[in-house]
N, C-alpha and C positions, 0 to 999 in steps of 0.2 A: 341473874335477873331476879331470883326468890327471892336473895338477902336483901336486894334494893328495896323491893315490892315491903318487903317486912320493915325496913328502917325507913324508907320516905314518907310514911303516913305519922315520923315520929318529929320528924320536920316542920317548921312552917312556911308557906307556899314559897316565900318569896326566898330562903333558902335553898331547897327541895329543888328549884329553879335553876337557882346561880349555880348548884352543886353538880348538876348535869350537866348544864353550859362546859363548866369550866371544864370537864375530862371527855370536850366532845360529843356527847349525848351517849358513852358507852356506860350503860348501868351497872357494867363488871367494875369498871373504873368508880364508879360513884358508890356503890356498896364499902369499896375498902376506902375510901376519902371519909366517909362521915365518921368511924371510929378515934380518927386522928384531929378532930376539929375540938375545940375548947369549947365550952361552957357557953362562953359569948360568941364566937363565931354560930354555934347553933341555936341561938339565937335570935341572931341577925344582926346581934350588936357592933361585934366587930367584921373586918373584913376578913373574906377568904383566902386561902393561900392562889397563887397567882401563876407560882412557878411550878417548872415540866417536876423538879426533884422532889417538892412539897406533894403535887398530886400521881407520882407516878405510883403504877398499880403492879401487883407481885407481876404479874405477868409480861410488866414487859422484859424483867429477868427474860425468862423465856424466847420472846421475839429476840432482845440480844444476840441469844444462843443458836437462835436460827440464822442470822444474816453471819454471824462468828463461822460458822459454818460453810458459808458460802466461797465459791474460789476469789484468789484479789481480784480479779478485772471487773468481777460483777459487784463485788463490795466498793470499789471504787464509783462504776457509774451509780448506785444507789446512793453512795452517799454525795455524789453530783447532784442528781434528782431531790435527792433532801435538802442541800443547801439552796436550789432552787424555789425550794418549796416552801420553805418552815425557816424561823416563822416568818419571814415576809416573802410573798410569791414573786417572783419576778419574770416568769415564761422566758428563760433565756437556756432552758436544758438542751433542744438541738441546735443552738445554733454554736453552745459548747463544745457540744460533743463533736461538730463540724472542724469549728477553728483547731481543736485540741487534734483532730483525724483520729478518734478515740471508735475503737469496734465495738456494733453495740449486740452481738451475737451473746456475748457471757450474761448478755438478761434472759437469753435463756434458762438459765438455772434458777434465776430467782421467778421466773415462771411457772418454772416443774416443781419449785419448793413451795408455790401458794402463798411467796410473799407479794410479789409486787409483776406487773407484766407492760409490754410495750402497748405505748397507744399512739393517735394519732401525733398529742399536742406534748409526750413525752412519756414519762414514769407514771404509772398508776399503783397506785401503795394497794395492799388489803385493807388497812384503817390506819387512822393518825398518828396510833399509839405505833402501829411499824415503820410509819416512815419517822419517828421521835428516834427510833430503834437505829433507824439507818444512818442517821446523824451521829448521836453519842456513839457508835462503836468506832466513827472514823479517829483517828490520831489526832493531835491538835497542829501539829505539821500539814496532817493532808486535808484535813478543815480548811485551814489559812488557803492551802494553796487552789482548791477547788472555787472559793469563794473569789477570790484575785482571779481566777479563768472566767468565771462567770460576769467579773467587772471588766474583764478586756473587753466582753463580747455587746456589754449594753452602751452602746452609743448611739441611737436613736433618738428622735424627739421626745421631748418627755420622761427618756429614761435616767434622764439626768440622777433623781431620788435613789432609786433601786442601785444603778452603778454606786453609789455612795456611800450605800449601807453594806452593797457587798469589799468596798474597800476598805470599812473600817469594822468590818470581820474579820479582815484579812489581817490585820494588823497587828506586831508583836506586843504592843504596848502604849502609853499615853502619847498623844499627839497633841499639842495645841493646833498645829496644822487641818488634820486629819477633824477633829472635835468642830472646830468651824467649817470647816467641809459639811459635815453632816447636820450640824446645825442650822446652814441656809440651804438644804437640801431641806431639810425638815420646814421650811417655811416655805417652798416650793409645793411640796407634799400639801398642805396645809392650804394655801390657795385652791387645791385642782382636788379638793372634796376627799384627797385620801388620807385621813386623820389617823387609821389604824398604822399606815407606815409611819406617818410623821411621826407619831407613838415611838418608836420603835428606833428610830434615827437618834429620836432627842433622847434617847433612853442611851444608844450606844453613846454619841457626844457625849453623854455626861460621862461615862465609864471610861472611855479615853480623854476628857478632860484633864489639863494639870491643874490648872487653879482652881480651888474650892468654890469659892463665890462664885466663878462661871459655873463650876457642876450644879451649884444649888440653881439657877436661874434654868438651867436647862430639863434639871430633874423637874422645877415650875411648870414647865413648858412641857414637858411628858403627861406630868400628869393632869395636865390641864387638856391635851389631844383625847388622853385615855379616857375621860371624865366625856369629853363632848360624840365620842365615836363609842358609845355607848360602855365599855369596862371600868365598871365602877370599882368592883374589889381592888383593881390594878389602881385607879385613881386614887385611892384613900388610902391606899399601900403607898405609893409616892409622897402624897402630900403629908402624911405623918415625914415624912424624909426632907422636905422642904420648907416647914411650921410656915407655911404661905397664908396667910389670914383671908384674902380674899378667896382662894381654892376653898378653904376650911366654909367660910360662909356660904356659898354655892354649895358644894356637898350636904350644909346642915338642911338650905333652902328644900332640898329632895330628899333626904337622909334622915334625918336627925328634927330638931325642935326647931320650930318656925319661928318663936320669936328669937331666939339665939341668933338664929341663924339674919333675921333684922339687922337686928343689934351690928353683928359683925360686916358683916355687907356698908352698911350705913357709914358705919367707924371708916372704912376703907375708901368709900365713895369720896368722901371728905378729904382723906389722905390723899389720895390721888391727885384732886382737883389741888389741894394746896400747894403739892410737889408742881406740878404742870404751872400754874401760875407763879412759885415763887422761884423755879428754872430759866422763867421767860424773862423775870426782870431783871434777875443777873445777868444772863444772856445780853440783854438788852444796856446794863451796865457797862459791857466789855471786859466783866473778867470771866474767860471761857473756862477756865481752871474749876474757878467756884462754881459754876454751871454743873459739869461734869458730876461732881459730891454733889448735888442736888436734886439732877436726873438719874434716877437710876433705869437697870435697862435696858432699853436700846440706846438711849439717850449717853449712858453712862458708853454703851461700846462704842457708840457714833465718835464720842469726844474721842476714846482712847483710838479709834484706827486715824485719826485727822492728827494726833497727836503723830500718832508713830510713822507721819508721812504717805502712808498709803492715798490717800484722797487726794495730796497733791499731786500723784502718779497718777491716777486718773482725771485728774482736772485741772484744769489751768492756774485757779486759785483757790488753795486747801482751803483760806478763810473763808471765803463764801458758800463752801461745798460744806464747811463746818457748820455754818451757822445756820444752811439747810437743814441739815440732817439734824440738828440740835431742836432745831424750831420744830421742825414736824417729829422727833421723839414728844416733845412736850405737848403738841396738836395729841398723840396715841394717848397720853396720862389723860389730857382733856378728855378724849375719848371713853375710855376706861371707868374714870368717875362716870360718867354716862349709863355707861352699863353697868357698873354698880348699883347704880342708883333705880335702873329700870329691876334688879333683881331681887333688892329693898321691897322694891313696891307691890315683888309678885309676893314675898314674903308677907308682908303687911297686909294682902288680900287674903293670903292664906289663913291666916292667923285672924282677920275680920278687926282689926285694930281700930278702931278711928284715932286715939291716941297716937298711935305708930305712923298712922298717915300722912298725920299733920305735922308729925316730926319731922319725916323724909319730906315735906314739900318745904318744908323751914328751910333745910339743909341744902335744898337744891336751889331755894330763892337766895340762898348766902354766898353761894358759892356761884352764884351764877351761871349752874347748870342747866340745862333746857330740862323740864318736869314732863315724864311720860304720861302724854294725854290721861289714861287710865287712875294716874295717881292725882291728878288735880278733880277729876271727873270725881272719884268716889267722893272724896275729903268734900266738894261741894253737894255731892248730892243726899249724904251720911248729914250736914250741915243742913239738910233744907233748904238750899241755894239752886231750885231743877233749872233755873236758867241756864246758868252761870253751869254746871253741871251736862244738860244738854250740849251748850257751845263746844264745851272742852272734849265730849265721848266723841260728838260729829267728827271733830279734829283729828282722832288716835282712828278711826272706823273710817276717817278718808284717805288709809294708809293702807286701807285690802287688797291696792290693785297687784298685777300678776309681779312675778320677781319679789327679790328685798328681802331685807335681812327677819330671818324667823321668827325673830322677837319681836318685833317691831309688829308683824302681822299677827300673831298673838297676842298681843297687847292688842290689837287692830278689834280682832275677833272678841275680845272678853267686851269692848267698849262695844260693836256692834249689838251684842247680848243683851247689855244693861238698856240699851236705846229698843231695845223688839223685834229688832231688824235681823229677823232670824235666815235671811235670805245671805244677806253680808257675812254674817260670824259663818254659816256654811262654807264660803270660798273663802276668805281670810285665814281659816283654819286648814284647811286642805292647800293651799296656797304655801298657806304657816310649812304640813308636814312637804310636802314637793320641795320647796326651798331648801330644807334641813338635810334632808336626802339627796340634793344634789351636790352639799358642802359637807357629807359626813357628819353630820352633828346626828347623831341616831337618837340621843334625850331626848331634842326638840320635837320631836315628831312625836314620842308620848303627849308630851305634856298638849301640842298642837289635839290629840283627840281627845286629851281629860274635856277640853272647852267644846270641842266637837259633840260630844255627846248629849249638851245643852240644847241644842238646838236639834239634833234628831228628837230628842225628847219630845219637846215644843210642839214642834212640825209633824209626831206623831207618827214618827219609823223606827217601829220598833224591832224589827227583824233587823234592818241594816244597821242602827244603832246598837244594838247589842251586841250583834258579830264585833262591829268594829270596836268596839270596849272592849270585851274579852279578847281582843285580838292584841288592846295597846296593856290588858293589864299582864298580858304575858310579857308582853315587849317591857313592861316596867317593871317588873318583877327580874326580868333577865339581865337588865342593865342597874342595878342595884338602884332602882328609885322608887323609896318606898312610900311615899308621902305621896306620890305619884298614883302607886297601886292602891294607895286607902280612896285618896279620891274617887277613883275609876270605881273600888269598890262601891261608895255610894250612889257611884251615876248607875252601876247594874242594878244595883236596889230599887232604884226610880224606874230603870225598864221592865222591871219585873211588877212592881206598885202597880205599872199600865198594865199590865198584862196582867193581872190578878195572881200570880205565882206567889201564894204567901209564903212557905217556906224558903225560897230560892231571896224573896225579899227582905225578910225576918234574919236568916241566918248572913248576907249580905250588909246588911243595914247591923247589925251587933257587930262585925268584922272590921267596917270603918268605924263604928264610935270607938270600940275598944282601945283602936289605934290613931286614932285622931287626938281623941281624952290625954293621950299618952305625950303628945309630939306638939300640942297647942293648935295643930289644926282647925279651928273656927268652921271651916267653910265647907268642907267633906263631913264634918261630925253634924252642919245644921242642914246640909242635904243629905244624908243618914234617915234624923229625923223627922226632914219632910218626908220622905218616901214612905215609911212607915204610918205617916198622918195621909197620907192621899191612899194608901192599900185602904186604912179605914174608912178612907171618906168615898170611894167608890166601893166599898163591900157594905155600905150602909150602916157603918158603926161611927154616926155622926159625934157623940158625945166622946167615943178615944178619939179622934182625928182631933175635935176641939183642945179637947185639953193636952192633944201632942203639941199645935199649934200654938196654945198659950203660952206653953213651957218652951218652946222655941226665941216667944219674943222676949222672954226673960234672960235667957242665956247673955252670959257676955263673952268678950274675946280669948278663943281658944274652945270654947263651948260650944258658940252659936255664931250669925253671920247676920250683918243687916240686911243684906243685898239680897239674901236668900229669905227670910224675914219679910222683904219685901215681894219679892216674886209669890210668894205662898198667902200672900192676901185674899184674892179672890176664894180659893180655897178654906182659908181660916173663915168668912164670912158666909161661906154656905155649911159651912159647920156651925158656927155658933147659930146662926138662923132656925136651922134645923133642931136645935138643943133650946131655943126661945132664950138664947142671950145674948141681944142685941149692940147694947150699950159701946160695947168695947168695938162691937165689928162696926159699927157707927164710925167711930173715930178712925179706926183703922183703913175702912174705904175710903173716907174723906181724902187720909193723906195720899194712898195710890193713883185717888182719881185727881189729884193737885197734878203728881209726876207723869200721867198718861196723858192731859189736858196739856201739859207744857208741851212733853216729850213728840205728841202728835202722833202713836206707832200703832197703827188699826186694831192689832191684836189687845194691846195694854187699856184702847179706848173699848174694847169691847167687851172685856174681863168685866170693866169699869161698868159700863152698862149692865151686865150679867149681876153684879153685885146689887146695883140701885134697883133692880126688876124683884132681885130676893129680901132687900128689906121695905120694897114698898106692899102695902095691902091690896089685898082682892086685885080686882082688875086695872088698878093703876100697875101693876105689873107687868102688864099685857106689853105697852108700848114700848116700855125699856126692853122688853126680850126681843121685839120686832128689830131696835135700835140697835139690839148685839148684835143679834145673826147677820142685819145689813154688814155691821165693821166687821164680822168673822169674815164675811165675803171678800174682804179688800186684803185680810191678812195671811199667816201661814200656819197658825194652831189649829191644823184642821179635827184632832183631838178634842179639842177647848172646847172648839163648833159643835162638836157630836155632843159633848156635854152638856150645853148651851141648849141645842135641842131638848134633850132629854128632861132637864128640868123647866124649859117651855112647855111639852107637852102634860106636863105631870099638873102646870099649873091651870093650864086649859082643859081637861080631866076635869080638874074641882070647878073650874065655873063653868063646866058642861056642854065646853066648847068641842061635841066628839070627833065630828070629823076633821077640822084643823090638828086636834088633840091626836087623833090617831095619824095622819100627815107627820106629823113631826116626829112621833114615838115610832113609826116604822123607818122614817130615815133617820134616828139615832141606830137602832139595833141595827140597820144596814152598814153603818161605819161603824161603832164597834165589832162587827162580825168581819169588815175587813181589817180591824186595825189588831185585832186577836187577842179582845179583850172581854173575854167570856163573863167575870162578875159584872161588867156595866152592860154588857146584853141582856144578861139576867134582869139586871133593873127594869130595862126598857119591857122584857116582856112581862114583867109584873105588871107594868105600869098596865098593859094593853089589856091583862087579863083582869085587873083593875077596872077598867072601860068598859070592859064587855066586847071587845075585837077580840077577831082571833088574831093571837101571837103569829107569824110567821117562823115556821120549826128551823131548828138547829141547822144550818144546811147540812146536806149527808156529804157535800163536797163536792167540789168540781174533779174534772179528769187529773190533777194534781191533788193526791191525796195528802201531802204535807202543808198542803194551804189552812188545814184544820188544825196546825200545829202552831205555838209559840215560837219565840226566835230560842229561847234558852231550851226548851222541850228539840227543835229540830235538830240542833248541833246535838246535845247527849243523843237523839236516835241515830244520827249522822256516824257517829265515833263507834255507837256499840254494833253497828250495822258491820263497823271495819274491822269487829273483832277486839275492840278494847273491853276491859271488865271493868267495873264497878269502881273500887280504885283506881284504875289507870284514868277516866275519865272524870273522878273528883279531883284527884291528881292537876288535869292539866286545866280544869274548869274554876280553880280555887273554891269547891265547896264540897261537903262531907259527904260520903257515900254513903248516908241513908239519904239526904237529899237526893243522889242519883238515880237512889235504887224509887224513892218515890215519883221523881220525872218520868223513868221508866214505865212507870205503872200508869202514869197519866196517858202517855203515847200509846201503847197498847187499848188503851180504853179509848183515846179518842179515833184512833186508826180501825179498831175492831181486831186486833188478834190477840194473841196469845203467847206467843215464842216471838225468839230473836230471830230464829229460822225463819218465823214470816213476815219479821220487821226486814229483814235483810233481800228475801225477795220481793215483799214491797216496794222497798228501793231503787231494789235493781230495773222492776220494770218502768219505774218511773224514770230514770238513767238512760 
């Protein structure tokens, strides 16, 4: 545990992460793994080692030695229990040991010996690395034959996958037979959401494969399960083994450089669609042969089992059963281009392209592929087109309802976003992660709350928006998606902006540009440096927030983001206002309130309104801020509102309107004090001590004494409460332990104590 403690702080997070993951979460394991990593695996550059031989640790010598040890009947049922086990579970240990009439008394020894003991539902190991132990000591004789016991006994519904992986464990050698066995066992797996076995089958098929070109489509297919069921090191380890261009461009999509990752994506989309279209006319020709060399694929095996007869054994007439299965391979490449092309566009938004956009929408009007809502919506509204813009987001955002495929409803949710409809992008995105979770795709659920976190933002929940980010940027850290974690980084920075947490903001907000600047990111790197323009523009350092905001709209692709550029409007105009330079923030409302007048979305009308209130004079102001707060009423930025107030009251202050003035200035500080946004309380009770009211004091707190806490302040008192130290909780928070150690200090002060000893019974009684 010391040596970890001493080498994980030498790490970076998103490493420090995978490198735990990968040896099970044991630190003994993780201590000796990092001296053996190269340059670029520590990095993050390259991928991690994947395999038990790569990460095993001195000590499982040891556990070896112990089960070596043991008498044969208990080495036998452990290594039962292990092939049950590891690596794919299959719960078929007592019905084994049943069929086999195998005594299960000799687990007593491995009981006495504190390796492993009987339980209900079978074998209970002491940790993974003994039941690894219990495995590798068996023979490769009595491997095979335990693995063939355990395939006798799965014949169940469903168990179809597991029987198929444990028969081609069993197996001396390559099988064409056996390889398609497992193969369409792996696309069984694959429908019924369990991607880690699919993994895992198409990994054996390939290794019992005889023919190369099926291994390589299979190896595709592995690492394409590995990639969507969240192992990424394992993914990229594969797809180096498969030079698969479209895998390559999805990995860069999350991995790697955003525009590359376009570029590739794109190239492939094209390919696709032109395979599928130029299959169909040959097809259609009557020469099935040429078809066959055209489709690859399923397409290509559909031909060759119709060739070798099979299909006429199933069906009355091979040829039509041929030209089925021919036609609907080509329908999947149709498909394919599809999602290609939806995966371009997430790339293209990443990146903040308009260039890029308008390429992918060329490409899909050429090819006659249907264009995801999202991708015709920006290219028109990046254009000045909010009509046309408008029509096409409503289209992708009237795709949120429950079910359907993850993409599709994130794509659903980003267009919801861009329309204000912060109600929509909430279920669209949770809908998004549900979906993803129910078919194994474990990325999509990252990516489902990077978009999530927009709209808790918005709507002004910053406790549960925060948890749930640092909850997805572990989860993206863990699944090798780092493009992923830089965003999520900048959406923390923005919760922290709300919450006046400068350092937590500042060090957050430098995290994602560093690595945004790096990767072509646009979109993470120009919400970075909003966050960092809104800490100044609610901590009253109106002239930085300006000029972060200027330098924002300057940025171009890879840099900065229109769509973000554009949301930070209102913002940038109460800054320059403030700073008496109006000119630019002139034109700049103009165009917002062009897109909020189209768009129709209460919140965007009322931003609009809030803006014309601060560049209008004296009491012509009055009406437009009456004009906001009505739209704040109708919308969900109830943050926005409290803002909206605040600077209504400030401005009825100066024309000495005191008691509406004091009216407003006490219901901002009441919703900033609920939304636990201590700098913009501050404002409001300036403003009142400004007035000549009295401020209404700090509250000392309801019967829940962590109500006076931040969402990022609760979780660090949360962890140190549980005993983690200062490190351990930078550690798993991705931020520096003076940062923690200064949270700490904040909690303490805002709680009233002194020790951990009293933070820890604090909690408890609150528990």
């Amino acid at each position: 545990m010391d040596a970890w403690q001493h080498l994980a702080p030498t790490l970076p997070e998103r490493v420090r992460v995978r490198v735990l993951r990968s040896v099970y979460g044991d630190p003994r394991a993780a201590a000796e793994v990092v001296p053996r990593l190269t340059a670029r695996q520590a990095a993050g550059l390259d991928p991690l080692p994947t395999e038990p031989a790569e990460l095993a640790p001195a000590f499982l010598y040891a556990h070896r030695a112990e089960i070596r040890a043991l008498p044969d009947d208990t080495r036998l049922l452990l290594l039962l229990a292990a092939a049950d086990q590891y690596p794919v579970a299959t719960h078929a240990f007592l019905r084994a040991v049943t069929a086999a009439r195998l005594d299960t008394r000799p687990l007593e020894a491995a009981e006495a010996a504190g390796v492993a003991y009987a339980g209900a539902a079978g074998v209970v190991f002491r940790d993974t690395w003994t039941r690894i132990a219990a495995y590798e000591t068996g023979s490769p004789a009595d491997r095979r034959d335990v693995h063939r016991l355990l395939a006798r006994v799965l014949h169940g519904d469903g168990e179809t996958p597991r029987r198929s992986w444990h028969r081609g464990a069993g197996a001396l050698g390559p099988s064409g037979r056996l390889a398609a066995e497992l193969g369409e066992a792996a696309r069984t797996a694959e429908q019924t959401g369990r991607l880690t076995l699919a993994r895992a089958l198409a990994e054996r098929a390939a290794m019992l494969c005889p023919e190369p070109p099926e291994q390589t489509a299979l190896l595709a297919r592995a690492a394409e399960y590995a990639w969507q069921s969240g192992d990424g090191d394992r993914a990229r380890h594969l797809t180096t083994a498969t030079a698969d261009a479209s895998l390559t461009g999805v990995l860069a999509l999350r991995t790697g450089d955003a525009a590359d990752a376009f570029d590739t994506l794109l190239g492939e989309a094209g390919r696709a669609a032109d395979v599928s279209l130029t299959g169909d006319l040959v097809l259609r020709a009557g020469d099935a042969a040429d078809a066959c060399d055209v489709l690859p694929g399923e397409g290509r095996r559909a031909a060759d089992v119709s060739l070798t007869g099979v299909l006429a054994l199933r069906a009355g007439n091979a040829t039509h059963a041929f030209d089925a299965l021919l036609g609907e391979a080509g329908r999947e490449q149709g498909g394919r281009a599809t999602h290609l092309l939806a995966r371009a566009t997430e790339a293209a938004i990443y990146t903040g392209d308009l260039r890029r956009l308008r390429e992918a929408a060329r490409v899909a009007e050429r090819l006659g592929v249907a264009v995801p809502g999202t991708l015709g919506g920006l290219v028109a509204a990046f254009e000045g087109r909010y009509a046309d813009a408008r029509d096409l987001l409503e289209a992708a955002a009237g795709r949120c309802g429950p079910g359907g495929d993850p993409t599709l409803l994130i794509h659903g949710g980003i267009a919801a976003l861009l329309l204000g409809d912060h109600t929509r992008a909430v279920g669209a995105t949770v809908r998004a992660a549900d979906s993803a979770r129910a078919r194994g795709t474990t990325v999509a659920v990252t990516q489902a709350m990077e978009f999530r976190a927009y709209a808790d933002f918005w709507t002004g929940r910053p406790r549960a928006g925060e948890a749930a980010a640092t909850d997805a940027l572990w989860q993206a850290h863990a699944t090798g998606q780092d493009n992923g974690a830089c965003h999520l980084q900048a959406a923390l920075a923005m919760f922290a902006a709300l919450t006046g947490d400068t350092d937590v903001c500042r060090e957050r907000a430098a995290t994602a540009r560093s690595y945004a600047l790096t990767h072509g990111l646009g979109l993470p790197a120009a919400l970075a440096q909003w966050a960092l323009a809104f800490l100044d523009l609610g901590s009253g350092r109106f002239a930085a927030a300006a000029a972060r905001l200027r330098a924002l709209a300057g940025f171009g692709p890879g840099h900065g983001h229109r769509a973000i550029r554009h949301l930070a409007t209102p913002h940038y105009v109460e800054a320059a206002v403030r700073t008496g330079d109006t000119r630019i923030a002139r034109v700049a409302h103009a165009d917002y309130d062009h897109w909020a007048t189209v768009v129709g979305s209460a919140d965007d009308l009322a931003l609009s309104a809030r803006c014309r209130a601060l560049l209008a004079p004296g009491a012509e102001a009055v009406e437009h801020y009456r004009t906001a707060l009505a739209l704040h009423g109708r919308g969900t930025r109830d943050f926005e509102r409290a803002r909206t107030e605040l600077l209504f009251g400030g401005a009825l202050r100066r024309l000495r309107r005191r008691t509406e003035a004091r009216d407003r200035l006490h219901s901002a500080l009441e919703a900033f004090e609920h939304f636990g946004a201590p700098h913009c309380a501050a404002r409001a009770r300036a403003e009142l001590r400004a007035l000549g009211a009295p401020a209404e004091p700090a509250p000392t707190g309801p019967d829940d004494p962590t109500a006076r806490l931040t969402a990022q302040q609760l979780l660090v008192a949360t962890m140190a409460a549980e005993g983690a130290t200062n490190r351990e909780i930078a550690g798993r928070l991705a931020l520096s332990p003076r940062t923690i150690d200064h949270h700490l200090r904040g909690v303490f002060t805002r709680l009233g104590i002194r020790s951990r000893i009293e933070l820890v019974r604090l909690l408890a009684e609150k528990a």
